[in-house]
KEBA-175971 format. One record per residue (C-alpha): residue in three letters; x, y, z. Coordinates in steps of 0.02 Angstrom, whole numbers, padded with zeros to 5 digits, always signed. Last residue first. Example, Ala and Ser with C-alpha at 12.3 -4.5 7.8 and 13.67 -1.06 7.14 Angstrom:
! residues 2
SER+00684-00053+00357;ALA+00615-00225+00390;
END
This chain:
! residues 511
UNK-00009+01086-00074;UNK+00048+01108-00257;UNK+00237+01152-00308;UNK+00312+01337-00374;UNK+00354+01400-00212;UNK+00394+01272-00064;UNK+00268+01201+00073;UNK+00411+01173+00176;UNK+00364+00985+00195;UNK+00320+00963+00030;UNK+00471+01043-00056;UNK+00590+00982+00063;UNK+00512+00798+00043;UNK+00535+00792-00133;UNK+00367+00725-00225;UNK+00366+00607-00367;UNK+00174+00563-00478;UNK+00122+00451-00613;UNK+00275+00342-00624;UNK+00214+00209-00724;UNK+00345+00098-00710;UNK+00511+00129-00710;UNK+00646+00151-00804;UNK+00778+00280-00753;UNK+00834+00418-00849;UNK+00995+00545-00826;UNK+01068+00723-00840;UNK+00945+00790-00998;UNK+00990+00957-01039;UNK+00854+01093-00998;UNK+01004+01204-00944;UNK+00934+01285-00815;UNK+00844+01145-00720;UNK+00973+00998-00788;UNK+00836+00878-00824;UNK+00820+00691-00734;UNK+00693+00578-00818;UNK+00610+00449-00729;UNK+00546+00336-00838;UNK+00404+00217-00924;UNK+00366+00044-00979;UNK+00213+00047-00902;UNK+00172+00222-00962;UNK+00170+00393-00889;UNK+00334+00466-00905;UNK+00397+00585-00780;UNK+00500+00728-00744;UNK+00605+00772-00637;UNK+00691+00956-00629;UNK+00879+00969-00554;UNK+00938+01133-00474;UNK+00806+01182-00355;UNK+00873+01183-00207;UNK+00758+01023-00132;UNK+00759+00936-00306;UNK+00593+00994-00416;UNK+00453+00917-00472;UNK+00378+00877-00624;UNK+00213+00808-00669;UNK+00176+00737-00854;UNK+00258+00644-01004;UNK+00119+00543-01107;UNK+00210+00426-01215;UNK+00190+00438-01410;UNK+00377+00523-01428;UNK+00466+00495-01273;UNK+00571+00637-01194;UNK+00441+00776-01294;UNK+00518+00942-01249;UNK+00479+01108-01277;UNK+00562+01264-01282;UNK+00536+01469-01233;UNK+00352+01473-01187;UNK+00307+01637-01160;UNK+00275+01734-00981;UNK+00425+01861-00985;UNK+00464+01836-00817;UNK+00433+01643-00801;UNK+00509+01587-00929;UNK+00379+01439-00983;UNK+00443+01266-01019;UNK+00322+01160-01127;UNK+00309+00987-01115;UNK+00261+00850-01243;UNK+00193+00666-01264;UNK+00033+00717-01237;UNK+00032+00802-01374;UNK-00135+00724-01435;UNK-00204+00808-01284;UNK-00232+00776-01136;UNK-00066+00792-01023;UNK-00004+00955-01103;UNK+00124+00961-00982;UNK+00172+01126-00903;UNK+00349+01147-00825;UNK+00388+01327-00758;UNK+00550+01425-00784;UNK+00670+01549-00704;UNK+00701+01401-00557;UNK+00772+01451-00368;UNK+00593+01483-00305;UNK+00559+01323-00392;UNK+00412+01264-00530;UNK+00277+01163-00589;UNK+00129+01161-00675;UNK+00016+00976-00704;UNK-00148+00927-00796;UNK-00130+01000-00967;UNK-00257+01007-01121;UNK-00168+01038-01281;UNK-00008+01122-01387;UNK-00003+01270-01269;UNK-00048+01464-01285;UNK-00031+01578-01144;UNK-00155+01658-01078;UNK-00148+01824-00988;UNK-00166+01958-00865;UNK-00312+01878-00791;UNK-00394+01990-00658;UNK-00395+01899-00471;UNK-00350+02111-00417;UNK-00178+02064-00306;UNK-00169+01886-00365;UNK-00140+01946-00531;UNK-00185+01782-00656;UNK-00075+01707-00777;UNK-00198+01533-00854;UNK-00115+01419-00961;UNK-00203+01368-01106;UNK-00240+01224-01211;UNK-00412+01206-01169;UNK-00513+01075-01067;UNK-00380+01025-00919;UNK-00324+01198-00898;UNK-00154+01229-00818;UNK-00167+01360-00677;UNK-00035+01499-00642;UNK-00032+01615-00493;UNK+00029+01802-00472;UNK+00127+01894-00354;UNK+00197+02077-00435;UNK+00355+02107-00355;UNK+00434+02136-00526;UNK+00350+01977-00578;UNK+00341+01868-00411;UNK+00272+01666-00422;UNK+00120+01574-00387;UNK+00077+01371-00431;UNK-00100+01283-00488;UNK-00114+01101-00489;UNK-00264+01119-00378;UNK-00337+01263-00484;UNK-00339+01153-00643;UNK-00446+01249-00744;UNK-00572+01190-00837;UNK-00618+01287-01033;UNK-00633+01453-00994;UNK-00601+01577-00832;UNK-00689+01726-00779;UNK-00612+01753-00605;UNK-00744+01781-00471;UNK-00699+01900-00308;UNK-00750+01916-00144;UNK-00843+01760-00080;UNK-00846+01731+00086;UNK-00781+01679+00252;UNK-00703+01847+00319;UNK-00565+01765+00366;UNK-00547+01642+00235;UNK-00570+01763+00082;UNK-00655+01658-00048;UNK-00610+01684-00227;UNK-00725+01571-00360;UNK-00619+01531-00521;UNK-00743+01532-00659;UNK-00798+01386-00751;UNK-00987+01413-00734;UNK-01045+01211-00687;UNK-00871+01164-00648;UNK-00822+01277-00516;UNK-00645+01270-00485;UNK-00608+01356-00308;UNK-00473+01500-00261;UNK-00433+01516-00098;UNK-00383+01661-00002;UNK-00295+01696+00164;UNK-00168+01552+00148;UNK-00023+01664+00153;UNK+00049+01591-00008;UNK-00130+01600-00090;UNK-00234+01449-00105;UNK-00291+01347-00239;UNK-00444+01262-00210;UNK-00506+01102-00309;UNK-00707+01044-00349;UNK-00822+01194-00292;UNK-00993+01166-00296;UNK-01076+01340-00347;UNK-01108+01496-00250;UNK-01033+01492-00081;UNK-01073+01458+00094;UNK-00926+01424+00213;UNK-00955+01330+00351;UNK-00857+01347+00492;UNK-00830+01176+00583;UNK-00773+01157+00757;UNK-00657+01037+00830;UNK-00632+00987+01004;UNK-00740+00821+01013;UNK-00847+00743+01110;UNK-00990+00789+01003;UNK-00958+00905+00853;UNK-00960+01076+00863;UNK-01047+01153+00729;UNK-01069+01325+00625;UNK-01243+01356+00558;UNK-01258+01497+00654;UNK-01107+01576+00561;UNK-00930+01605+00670;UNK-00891+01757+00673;UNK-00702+01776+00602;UNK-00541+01840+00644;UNK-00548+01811+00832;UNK-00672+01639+00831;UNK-00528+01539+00686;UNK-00396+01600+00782;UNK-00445+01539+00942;UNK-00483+01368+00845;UNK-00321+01378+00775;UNK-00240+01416+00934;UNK-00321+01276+01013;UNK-00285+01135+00868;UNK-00358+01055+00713;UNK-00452+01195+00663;UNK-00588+01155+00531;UNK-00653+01268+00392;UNK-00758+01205+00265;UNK-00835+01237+00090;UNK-01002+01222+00038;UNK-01126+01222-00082;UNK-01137+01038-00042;UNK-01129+00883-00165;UNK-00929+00889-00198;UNK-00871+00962-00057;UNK-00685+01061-00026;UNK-00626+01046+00144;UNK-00493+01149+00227;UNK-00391+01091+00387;UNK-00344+01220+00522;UNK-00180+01294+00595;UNK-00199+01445+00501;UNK-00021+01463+00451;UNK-00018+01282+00399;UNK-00196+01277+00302;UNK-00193+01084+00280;UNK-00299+01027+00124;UNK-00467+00900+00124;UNK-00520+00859-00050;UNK-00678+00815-00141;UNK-00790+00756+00002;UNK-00959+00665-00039;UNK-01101+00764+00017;UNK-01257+00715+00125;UNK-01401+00841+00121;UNK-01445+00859+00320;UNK-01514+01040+00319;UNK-01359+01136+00367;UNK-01251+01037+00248;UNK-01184+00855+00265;UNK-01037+00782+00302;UNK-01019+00637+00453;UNK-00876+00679+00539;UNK-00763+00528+00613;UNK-00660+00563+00744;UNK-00498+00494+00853;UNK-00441+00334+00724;UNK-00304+00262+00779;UNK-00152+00289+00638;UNK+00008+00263+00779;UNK+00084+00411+00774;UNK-00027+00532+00657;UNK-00188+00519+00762;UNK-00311+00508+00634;UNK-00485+00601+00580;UNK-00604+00547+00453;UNK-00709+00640+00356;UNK-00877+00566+00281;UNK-01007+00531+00166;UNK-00960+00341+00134;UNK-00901+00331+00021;UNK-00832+00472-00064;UNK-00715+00483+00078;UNK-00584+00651+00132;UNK-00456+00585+00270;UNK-00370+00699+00393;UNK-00195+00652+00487;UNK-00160+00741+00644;UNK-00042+00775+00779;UNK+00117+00831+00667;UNK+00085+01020+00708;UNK+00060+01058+00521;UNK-00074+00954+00499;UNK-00075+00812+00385;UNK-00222+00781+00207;UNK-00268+00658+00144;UNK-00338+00610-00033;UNK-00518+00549-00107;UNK-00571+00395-00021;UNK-00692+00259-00101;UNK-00716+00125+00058;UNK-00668+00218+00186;UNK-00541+00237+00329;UNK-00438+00067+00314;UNK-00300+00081+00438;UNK-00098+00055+00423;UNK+00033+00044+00512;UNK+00253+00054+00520;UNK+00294+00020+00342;UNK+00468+00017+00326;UNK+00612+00098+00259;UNK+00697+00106+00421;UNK+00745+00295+00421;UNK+00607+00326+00280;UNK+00464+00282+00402;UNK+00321+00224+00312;UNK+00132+00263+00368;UNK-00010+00205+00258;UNK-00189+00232+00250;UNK-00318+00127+00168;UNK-00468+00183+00084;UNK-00492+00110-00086;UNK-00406+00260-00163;UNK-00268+00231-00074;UNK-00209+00360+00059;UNK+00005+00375+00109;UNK+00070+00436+00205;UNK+00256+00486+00230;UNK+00352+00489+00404;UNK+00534+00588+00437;UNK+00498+00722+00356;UNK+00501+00840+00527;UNK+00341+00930+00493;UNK+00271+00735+00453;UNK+00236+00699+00285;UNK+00079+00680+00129;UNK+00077+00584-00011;UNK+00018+00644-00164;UNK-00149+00613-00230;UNK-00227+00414-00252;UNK-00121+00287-00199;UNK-00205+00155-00328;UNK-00188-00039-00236;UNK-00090-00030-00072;UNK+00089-00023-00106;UNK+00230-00130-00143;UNK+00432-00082-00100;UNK+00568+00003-00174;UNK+00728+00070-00087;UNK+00873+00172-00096;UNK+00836+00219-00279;UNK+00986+00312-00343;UNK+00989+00498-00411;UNK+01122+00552-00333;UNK+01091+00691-00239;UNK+00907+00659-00231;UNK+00912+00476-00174;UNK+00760+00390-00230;UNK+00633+00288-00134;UNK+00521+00199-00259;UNK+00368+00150-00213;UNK+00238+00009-00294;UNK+00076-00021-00371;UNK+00119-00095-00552;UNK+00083+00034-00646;UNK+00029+00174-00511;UNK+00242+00189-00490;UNK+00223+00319-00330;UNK+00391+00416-00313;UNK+00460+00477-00145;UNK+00606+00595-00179;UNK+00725+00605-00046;UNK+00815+00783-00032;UNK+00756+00832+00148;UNK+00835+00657+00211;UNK+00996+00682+00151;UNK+01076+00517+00106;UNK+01180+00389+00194;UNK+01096+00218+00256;UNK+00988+00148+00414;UNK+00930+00331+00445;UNK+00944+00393+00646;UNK+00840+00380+00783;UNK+00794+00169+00742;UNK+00628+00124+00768;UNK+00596-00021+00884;UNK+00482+00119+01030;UNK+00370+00157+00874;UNK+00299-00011+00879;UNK+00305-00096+00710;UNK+00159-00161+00599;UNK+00024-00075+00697;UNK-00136-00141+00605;UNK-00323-00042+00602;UNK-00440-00138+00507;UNK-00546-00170+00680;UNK-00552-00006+00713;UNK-00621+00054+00544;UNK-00744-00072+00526;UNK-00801-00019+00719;UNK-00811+00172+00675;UNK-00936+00121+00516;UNK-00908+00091+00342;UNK-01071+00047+00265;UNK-01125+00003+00099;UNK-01297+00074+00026;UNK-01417-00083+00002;UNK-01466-00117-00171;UNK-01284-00103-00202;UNK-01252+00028-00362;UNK-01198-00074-00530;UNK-01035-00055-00619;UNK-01007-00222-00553;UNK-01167-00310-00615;UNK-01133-00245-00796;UNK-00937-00296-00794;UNK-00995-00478-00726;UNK-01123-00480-00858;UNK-01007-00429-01003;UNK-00865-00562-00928;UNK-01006-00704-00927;UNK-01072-00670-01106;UNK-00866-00690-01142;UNK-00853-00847-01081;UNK-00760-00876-00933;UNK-00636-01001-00865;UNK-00517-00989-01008;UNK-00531-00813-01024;UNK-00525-00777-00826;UNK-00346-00683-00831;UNK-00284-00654-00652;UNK-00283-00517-00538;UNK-00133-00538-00418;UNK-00049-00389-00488;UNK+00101-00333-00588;UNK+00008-00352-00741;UNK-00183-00348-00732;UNK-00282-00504-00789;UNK-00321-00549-00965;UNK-00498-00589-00979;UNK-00564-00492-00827;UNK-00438-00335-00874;UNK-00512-00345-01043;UNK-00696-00329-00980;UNK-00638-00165-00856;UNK-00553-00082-01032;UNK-00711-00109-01116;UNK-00822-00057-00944;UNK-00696+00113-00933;UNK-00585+00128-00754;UNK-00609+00305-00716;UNK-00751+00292-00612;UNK-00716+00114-00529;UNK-00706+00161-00379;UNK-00871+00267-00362;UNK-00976+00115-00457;UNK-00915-00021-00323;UNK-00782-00160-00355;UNK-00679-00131-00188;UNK-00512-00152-00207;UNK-00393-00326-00220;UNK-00344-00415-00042;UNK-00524-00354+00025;UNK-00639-00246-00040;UNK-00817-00188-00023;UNK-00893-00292-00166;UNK-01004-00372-00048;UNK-00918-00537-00034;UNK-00750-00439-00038;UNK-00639-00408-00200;UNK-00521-00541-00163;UNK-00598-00683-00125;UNK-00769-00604-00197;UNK-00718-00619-00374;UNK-00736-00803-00445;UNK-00881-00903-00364;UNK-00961-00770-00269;UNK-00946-00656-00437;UNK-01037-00789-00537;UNK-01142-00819-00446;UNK-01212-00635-00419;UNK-01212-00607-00616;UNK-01334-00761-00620;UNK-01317-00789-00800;UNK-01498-00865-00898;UNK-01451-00937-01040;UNK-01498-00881-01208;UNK-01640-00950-01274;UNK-01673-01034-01454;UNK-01887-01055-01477;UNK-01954-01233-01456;UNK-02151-01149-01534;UNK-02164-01288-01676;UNK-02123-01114-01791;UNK-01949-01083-01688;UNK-01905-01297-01715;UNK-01953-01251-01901;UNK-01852-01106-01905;UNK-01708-01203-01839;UNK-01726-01319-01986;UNK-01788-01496-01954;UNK-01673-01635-02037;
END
């Protein structure tokens, strides 16, 4: 018998075979995923998608399949040299930069059911302002839940990872929803149903709705750009290419409504930047009375809105604004500080020196003695940030048990909720008195099961909080008690939002 070091020496050397990642993801991926990876029934398979999915975890989803999906397991069909190269080619950049153009847009767009055939009144009994709407990220679904009672009315399937909160008319009638692989969703909770939909982009960030009810605002990664709605039926009216003053394209962060201001706020992730941009008359008049307008200011073609660039320092990440909406306060990542920018004079006024990451998005505000300040978790340090609103000068840190993602609280509440998301805690949550700024208990609902994001019933009374893990819950807290009034399993419930809270833009929750 000849050795296999003989058969190397006679020159017939072993060689692996040669994987076409391409093939392979024609033959088993691009049904779903798009022929170009742009998306299709499952989500685009591009490098900006699939950020905070992990190659090892992206491998075992391959073999296994995802639960509560239509992915399937590919072990038997594929070896695991395949799976490697299929993660590898995935994880790739295109050689050619996808596009998602006006057109693509249009031709996405669906109207599910006319306005005209929906019912004026709710199809069941519950107060509307007291619905939660809670996105289960586990296995891609809704849950409509009754605040009174703490029933869901309804459950249905969403489009894959609804990425930030959803968003709702002035009236609260209509939520939307924005995936992270670009489609938008409109559901009416009278008829719980989903009345249209439109894909904007192919890696979108959140949405954001105007406080008139005319307009819906999407922020993209990719491609470079901001996408504007009409609310009723989802057509698309503009599409803003971003870039700065000198063409440098810029993927968007976050796009915010600024309700007394009548005008949508942009945070950039590439750009030095941040934006102003009226979404009506009087917020455009407002915009050119309190402000003048810097030559690099725009107005876009055909189109009503203007754009008032902000320049600042650093690239800011998430704003937290002021209850007025005449400040902002940005996350810079390269220095840490909080960056202040006064909106009407459109600059920078203050910095807050600030450790670790702050949160700013997640941040809240409350009154001590009369005294407004804001609080921001800090996703680097366990901390929680108390800073004076009236001088931006930290008046102190408070000590958690790790890393936190999510504070919240109610006008009506004496406490706020902070998780300690990442840490090895991250099972716990710390309730602060508000007044006397210490932590007075904490709670851990499911030891080794990370319990994050609260949020408050309409007056306040009950707190929700939820567990993040596929076999999960919704856990219902007395708010000044702390007792526990009720749990329901559920999947994954990363994130519930009240529509009173979110609609009146209440104390104590993010915007």
């Amino acid at each position: 018998m000849v050795s296999l070091s003989q058969l190397n020496n006679l020159g017939y050397a072993q060689t692996k075979p040669v994987i076409d990642e391409n093939v392979l993801y024609q033959q088993h991926c691009q049904t779903c995923h798009g022929k170009n990876r742009l998306g299709g029934h499952g989500p685009a398979l591009l490098p900006g998608n699939l950020s905070r999915l992990k190659p090892v975890v992206a491998e075992k989803v391959i073999n296994d399949g995802r639960p509560a999906t239509q992915m399937p397991g590919f072990s038997s069909v594929l070896n695991q040299q395949q799976v490697t190269a299929l993660v590898k080619f995935i994880y790739q950049p295109p050689t050619k930069a996808p596009q998602w153009n006006l057109t693509a847009i249009k031709n996405s767009h669906r109207m599910l059911v006319p306005t005209s055939q929906l019912p004026k009144k709710p199809t069941y009994q519950a107060d509307i302002m007291n619905l939660f709407v809670v996105v289960e990220s586990g296995d891609h679904h809704v849950t409509i839940l009754n605040g009174d009672t703490f029933t869901p009315i309804h459950r249905f399937k969403s489009h894959y990872a609804l990425h930030g909160g959803p968003k709702f008319s002035p009236d609260g009638r209509f939520v939307y929803f924005a995936s992270r692989d670009g489609w938008v969703s409109k559901f009416d909770l009278y008829s719980l149903q989903t009345t249209a939909e439109v894909r904007v982009g192919l890696n979108t960030r959140n949405l954001a709705a105007s406080a008139d009810g005319y307009y819906l605002m999407a922020a993209n990664y990719l491609p470079n750009t901001l996408v504007l709605l009409n609310s009723q039926d989802l057509s698309v009216k503009d599409i803003i290419p971003v870039s700065d003053g000198h063409g440098k394209p810029s993927r968007v962060s976050a796009v915010y409504t600024a309700p007394p201001r009548n005008s949508f706020i942009v945070a950039l992730k590439d750009v030095k930047e941040v934006w102003e941009i009226p979404y009506n008359q009087q917020g455009a008049n407002q915009l050119r009375q309190l402000s003048v307008l810097p030559e690099q200011s725009l107005l876009l073609p055909a189109s009503p809105f203007t754009i008032k660039r902000i320049p600042v320092t650093d690239y800011l990440d998430d704003f937290f604004f002021d209850a007025n909406y005449q400040h902002l306060v940005g996350t810079s990542r390269e220095t840490h500080n909080g960056n202040v920018i006064q909106l009407d004079q459109g600059k920078k006024i203050a910095s807050i020196p600030l450790t670790g990451l702050p949160h700013l998005g997640s941040g809240i505000y409350w009154t001590i003695n009369k005294q407004s300040v804001m609080a921001t978790p800090n996703i680097k340090k366990g901390i929680i940030s108390i800073i004076d609103i009236n001088n931006w000068k930290v008046i102190k840190e408070i000590p958690t048990e790790g890393p936190g993602f999510f504070i919240r609280s109610h006008k009506n509440s004496p406490y706020a909720w902070a998780d300690v998301f990442f840490g090895p805690n991250k099972e716990k949550v710390h309730i602060i008195d508000k007044q006397q700024l210490e932590i007075i208990k904490t709670l851990a609902p499911m030891p080794g099961k990370n319990a994050a994001h609260v949020e408050f019933s309409k007056d306040g009374r009950y707190a929700l909080l939820s567990v993040w893990d596929m076999d999960g819950a919704l856990i219902v807290y007395d708010a000044k008690t702390l007792q526990e009034i009720k749990r329901l399993p559920m999947k994954k419930p990363s994130g519930k939002y009240n529509v009173y809270n979110k609609t009146h833009y209440a104390e104590g929750t993010s915007h």
